[in-house]
N, C-alpha and C positions, 0 to 999 in steps of 0.2 A: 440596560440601555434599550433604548425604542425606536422604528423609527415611526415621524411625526404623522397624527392622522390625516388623511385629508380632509379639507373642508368641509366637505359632506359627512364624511365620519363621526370630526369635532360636534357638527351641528347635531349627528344623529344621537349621540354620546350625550350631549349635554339635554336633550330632548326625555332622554327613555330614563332620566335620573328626577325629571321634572323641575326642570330649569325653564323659565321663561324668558326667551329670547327674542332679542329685535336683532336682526340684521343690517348694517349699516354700510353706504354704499360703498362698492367694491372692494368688501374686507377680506373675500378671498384670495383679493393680486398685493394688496397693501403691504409690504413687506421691506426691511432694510437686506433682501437676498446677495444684494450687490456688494455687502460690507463682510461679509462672508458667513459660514455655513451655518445651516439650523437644521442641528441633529448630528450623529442620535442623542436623543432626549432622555432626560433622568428621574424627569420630578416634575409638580408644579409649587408656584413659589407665590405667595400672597404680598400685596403691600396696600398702601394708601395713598389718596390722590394728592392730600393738602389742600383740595378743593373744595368747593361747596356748590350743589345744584345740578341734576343732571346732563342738562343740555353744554354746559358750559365743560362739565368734567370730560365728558365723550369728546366732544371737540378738541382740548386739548391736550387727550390719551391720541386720540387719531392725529392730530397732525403734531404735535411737539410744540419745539421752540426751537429761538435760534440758535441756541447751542445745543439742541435736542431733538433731531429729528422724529417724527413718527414714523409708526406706530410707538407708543408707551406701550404698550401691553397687548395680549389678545382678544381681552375684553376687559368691560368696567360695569362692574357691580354695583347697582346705585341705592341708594335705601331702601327701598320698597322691593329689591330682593330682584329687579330685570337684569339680565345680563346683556349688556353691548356690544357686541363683536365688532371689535375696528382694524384686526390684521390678522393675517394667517402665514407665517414665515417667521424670520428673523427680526422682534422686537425690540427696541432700546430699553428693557426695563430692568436688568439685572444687573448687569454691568461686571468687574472683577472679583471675583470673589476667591474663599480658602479652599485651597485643595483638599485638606483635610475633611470639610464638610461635607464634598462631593464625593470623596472615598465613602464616608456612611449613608451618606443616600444612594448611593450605587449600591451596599452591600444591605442597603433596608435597614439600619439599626440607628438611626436617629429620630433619637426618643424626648424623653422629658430634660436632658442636658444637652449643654453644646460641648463641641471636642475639649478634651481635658489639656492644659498649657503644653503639657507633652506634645500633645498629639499634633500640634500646628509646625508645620514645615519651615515657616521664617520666609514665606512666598503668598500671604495673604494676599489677593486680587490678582492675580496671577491666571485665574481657571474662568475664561469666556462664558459668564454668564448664558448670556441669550443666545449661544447656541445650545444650552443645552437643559432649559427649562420652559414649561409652558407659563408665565406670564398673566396675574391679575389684576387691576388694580380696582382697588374698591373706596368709594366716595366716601371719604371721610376728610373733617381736619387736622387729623394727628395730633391734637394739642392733649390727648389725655380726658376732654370733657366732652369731645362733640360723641354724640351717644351714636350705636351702632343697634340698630331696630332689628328686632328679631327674624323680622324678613331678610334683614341683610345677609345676620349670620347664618340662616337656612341657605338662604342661596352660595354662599361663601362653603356651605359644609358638602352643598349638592354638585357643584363644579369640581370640588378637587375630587369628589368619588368618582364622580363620571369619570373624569379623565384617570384615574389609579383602577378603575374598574376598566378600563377600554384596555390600559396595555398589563394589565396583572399586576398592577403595584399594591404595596401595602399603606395604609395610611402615614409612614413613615417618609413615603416619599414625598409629602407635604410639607415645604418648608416657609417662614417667613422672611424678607428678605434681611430682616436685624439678622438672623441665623446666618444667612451666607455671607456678610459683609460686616466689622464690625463700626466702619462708619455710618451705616444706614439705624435706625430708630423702629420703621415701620413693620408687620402692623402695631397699631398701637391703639392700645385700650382693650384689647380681648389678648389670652395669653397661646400658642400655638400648640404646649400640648394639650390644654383643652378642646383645640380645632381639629388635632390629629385624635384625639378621644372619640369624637362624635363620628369623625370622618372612618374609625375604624368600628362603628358599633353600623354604623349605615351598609357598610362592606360586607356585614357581615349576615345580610339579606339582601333581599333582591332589588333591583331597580326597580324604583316604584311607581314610575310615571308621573305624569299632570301632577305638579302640588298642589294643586285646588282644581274644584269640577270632576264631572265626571263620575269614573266608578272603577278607580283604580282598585287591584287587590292588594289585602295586606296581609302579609305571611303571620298564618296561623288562624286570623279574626276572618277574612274572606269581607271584612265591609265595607263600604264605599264610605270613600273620602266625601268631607262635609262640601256640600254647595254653596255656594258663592252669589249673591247680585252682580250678574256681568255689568260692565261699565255703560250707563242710558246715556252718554254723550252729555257734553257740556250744556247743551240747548235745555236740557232737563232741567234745569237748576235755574228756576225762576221764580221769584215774585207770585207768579201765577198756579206753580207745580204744586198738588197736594195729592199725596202717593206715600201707603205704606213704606216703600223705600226708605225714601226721608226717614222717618222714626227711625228703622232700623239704623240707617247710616248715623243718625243720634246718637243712638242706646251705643256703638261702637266706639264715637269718639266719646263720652262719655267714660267708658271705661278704658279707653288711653290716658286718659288723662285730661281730654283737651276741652273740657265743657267750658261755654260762656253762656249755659242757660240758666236761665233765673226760673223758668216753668217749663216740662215738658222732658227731654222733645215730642215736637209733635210731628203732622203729617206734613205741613204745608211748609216752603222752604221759607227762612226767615234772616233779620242779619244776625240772627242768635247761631242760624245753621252757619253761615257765612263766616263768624267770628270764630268760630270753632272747628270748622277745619281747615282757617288759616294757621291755628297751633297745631293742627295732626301736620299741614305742609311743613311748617316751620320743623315738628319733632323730627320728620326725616330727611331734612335737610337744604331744604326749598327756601330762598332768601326774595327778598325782593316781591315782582313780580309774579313771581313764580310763587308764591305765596298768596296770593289775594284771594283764599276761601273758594274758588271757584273751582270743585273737583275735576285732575283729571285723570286718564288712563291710569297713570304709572302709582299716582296716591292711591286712587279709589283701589286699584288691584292690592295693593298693600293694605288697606283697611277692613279685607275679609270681610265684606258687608254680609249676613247672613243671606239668602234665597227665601225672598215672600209668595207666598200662595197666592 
């Protein structure tokens, strides 16, 4: 048992593990505190949004619905691996869960099974969720096909060590919320003891900083993490631009998958660039609008553009 970090704490935790975070507006007060208590804490607990896009998903982690107040969660993990902070308290995201499963997250020993038929009390939902787990949710559709980008799963694997790193948890104390409830589904499409696998091999070095940039160290190697093309603003992306860049951001999507060039790529931005990473928006989740090739923040940061000389 824990009790809950402060704001500053969460943000510093999620910072020194190299989490990329946006703060959204006052997610520090944003709390269901009034419905009652948060804490002490045991765990953090992963789920899925059922949504798609991130502007849309954070909105409605942050304020709910009508039969669902916000905050949903603590933050929302969007494809390209940002974390969203939209409450710091008592979230509505976990809801009743097995005693029994909270007995082995307290005691650290839930592992690659869930409680054996024995072991269940006949009081399933019973045990106040969301006082007593930290709260993810992460942008997916839950249908089993909407794919999860590897920046997801980094960010997904880098939040729950931060926070099992902050209060001396073992990876163990990472559950998904299919685990705690056996109505809920979520997550879905990656399996949890492969997240509690990664989540315990990460633990078991040191926190590594900035996931990209810079000159973090790495135990043992001492070498700096690969550099990145910071994001040139949307203004960049014109008709008129011809910039190394470009290429590279090509050669990237190219090897995602998403090429629509027939020659190249090359320097100058074209609708061949345009067309092609409207499929990298689309691979991570981007519908619509949100999709019309025109890179921004959140994609480009997710496409690792290499750093040109």
């Amino acid at each position: 048992m824990a009790t809950p970090l402060t704001a500053d704490q969460l943000l510093t935790a999620l910072r020194a593990e190299g989490v990329d975070v946006v703060e959204h507006k006052s997610w520090r007060t944003h709390n269901r505190n009034h419905k009652g208590t948060w804490g002490p804490l045991n765990g953090v607990m992963i789920h899925h949004t059922v949504s798609s896009g991130t502007d849309a998903s954070v909105a409605l982690c942050r304020n709910g619905y009508a039969a669902l107040p916000g905050p949903l969660c603590h933050g929302v993990i969007d494809k390209a691996g940002t974390v969203h902070l939209v409450g710091h308290g008592r979230a509505n995201h976990a809801g009743g869960g097995d005693p029994a499963v909270l007995r082995r997250v307290i005691a650290e020993d839930y592992g690659d099974r869930p409680p054996a038929s024995h072991e269940h009390d006949g009081s399933a939902g019973s045990v106040d969720g969301n006082a007593r787990f930290y709260g993810f949710e992460c942008v997916n559709l839950g249908d089993g096909a909407d794919p999860w980008p590897a920046a997801q799963l980094d960010a997904i694997e880098r939040v729950s060590a931060a926070l099992c790193r902050a209060h001396g948890w073992s990876a163990r104390s990472v559950i998904g919320h299919l685990e705690w409830s056996d109505r809920k589904v979520d997550p879905r499409g990656f399996t949890m003891p492969s997240l509690r696998e990664r989540v315990a091999t990460r633990l078991s070095g040191p926190a590594d900083g900035p996931a990209s940039g810079g000159s973090a160290g790495k135990p043992g190697g001492g070498t700096s993490a690969p550099r990145y093309q910071p994001f040139p603003g949307a203004s960049f992306f014109s008709g008129r631009t011809s910039s190394p860049v470009i290429t590279a951001m090509g050669r990237r999507l190219v090897a995602e998958g998403c090429s629509s060039y027939a020659v190249g790529p090359g320097p100058r931005w074209s609708d061949a660039d345009r067309r092609s990473y409207a499929a990298w928006q689309r691979k991570l989740g981007f519908r619509g609008g949100d999709a019309d090739g025109v890179p921004g923040r959140t994609s480009w940061n997710a496409l690792k553009v290499p750093h040109t000389k």
